[in-house]
C-alpha positions in Angstrom: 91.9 94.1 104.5 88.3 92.5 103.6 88.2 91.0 106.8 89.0 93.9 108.9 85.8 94.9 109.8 87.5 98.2 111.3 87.8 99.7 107.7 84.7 101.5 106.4 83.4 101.0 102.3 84.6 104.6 102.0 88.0 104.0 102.8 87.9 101.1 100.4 89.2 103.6 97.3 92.8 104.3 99.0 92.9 100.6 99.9 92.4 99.7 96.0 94.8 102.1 94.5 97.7 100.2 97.5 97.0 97.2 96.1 97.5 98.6 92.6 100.5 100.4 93.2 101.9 97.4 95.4 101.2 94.8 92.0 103.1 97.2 89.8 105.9 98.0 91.8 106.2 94.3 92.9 108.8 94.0 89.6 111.0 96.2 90.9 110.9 94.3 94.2 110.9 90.7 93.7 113.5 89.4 95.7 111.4 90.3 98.6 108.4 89.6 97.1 110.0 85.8 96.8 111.0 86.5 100.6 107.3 87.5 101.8 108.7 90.5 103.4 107.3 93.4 100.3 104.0 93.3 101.3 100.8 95.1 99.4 99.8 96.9 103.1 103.0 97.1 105.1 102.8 96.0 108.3 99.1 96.3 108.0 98.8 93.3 106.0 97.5 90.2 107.4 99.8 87.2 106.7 98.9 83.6 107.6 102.5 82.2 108.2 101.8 78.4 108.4 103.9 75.5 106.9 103.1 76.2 103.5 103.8 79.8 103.9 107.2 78.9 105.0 107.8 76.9 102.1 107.2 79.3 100.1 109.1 82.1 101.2 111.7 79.6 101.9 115.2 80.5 99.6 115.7 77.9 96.9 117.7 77.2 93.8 114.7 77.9 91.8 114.4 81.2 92.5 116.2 82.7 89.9 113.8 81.0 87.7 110.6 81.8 88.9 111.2 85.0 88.9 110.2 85.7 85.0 106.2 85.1 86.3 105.7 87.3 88.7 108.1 90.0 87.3 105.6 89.9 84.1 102.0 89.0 85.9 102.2 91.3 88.4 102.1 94.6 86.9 99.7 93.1 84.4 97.3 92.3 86.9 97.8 96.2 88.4 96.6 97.5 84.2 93.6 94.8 84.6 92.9 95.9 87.8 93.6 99.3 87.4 91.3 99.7 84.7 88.7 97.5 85.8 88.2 100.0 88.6 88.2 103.1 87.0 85.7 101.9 84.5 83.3 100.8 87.6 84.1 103.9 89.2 82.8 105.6 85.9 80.6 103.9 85.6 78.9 104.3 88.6 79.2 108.3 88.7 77.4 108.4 85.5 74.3 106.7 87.4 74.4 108.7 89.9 
């Protein structure tokens, strides 16, 4: 989304609360998470698919291990984030 040079500062607030929303709901999701196909934008995000991509997304034994990370991290990172903008966001009303 950064480098879309189409989407104004303005809109940048809707973009955010996605990306929030998309980190906490990524638990519920992460079988396709794993797969690359739940995506924080839809088919609006911007995926590089190169060969290290595809190894990632690839299906492997492992899976149902490495699933404990993300399953905890993400929605963490969505609080963090989450409150990180509201505090900037209050933050800069009260100099306004």
């Amino acid at each position: 989304m950064i480098e879309n040079k189409d989407i104004h500062i303005f809109e940048m607030n809707k973009i955010y609360l996605q990306l929030v929303n998309f980190l906490d709901s990524t638990s519920e999701h992460i079988e396709e998470f794993l797969r690359g196909d739940f995506l924080p934008f839809g088919t609006d995000t911007c995926v590089h698919k190169d060969p290290i991509y595809q190894i990632l997304v690839k299906p492997s034994e492992i899976d149902t291990h490495t699933t404990t990370a993300p399953k905890v991290l993400l929605p963490a990172l969505a609080s963090s984030f989450d409150t990180y903008l509201r505090t900037t966001y209050v933050v800069a009303n009260m100099q306004m």
